[in-house]
Wavefront OBJ file of the C-alpha trace (Angstrom):
o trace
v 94.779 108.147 111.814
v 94.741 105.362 108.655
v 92.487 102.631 109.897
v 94.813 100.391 107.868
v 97.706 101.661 110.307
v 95.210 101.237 113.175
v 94.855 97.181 111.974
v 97.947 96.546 112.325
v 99.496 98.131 115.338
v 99.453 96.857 118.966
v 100.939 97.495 122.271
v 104.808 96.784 122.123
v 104.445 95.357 125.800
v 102.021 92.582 125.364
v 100.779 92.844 121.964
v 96.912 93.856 122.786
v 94.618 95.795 120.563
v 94.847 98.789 120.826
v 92.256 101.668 121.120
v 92.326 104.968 118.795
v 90.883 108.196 121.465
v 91.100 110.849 118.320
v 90.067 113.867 120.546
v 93.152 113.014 123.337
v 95.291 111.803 119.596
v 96.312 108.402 122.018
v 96.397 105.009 121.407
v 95.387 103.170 124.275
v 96.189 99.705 125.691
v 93.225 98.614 128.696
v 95.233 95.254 129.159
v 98.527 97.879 130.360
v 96.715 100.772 131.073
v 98.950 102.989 129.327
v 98.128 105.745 126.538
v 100.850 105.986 123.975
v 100.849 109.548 122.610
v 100.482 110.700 118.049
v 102.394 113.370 117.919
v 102.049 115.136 114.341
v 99.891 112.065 112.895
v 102.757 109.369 114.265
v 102.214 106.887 117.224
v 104.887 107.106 119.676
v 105.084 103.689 120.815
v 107.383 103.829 123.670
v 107.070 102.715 127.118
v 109.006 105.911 128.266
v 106.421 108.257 126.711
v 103.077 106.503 127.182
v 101.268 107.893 130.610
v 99.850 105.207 132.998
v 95.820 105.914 132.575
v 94.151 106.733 135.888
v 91.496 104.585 137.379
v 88.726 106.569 136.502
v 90.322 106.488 132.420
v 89.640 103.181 133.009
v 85.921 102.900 134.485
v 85.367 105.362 131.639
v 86.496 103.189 128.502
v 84.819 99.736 130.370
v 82.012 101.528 130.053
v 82.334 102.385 126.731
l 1 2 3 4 5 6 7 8 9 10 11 12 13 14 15 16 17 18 19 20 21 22 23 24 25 26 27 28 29 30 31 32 33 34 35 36 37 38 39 40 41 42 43 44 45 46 47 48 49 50 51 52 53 54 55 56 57 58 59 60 61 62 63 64
């Protein structure tokens, strides 16, 4: 993923930062708790195909 492409994206729901989880290829928004999906190197970033993160995804990146 291009950090420079990283920089400059964020949620399309409320505009957060978002987080880049390379091994899962997701981009992940704590503020919505959804992980929108890179499919072949592109972010996906639609509501209808992010997954709602569980609440142990999100104990885990808190305590990151």
């Amino acid at each position: 993923m291009d950090k420079k492409l990283l920089e400059i994206l964020a949620c399309p729901l409320c505009k957060s930062t978002l987080i880049y989880r390379q091994n899962e290829q997701e981009l992940i928004c704590k503020a919505d708790h959804l992980a929108f999906p890179i499919r072949d190197g592109i972010p996906v970033m639609l509501e209808d195909d992010a997954r709602q993160l569980t609440n142990e995804e999100m104990d885990a990146l808190d305590n990151k």
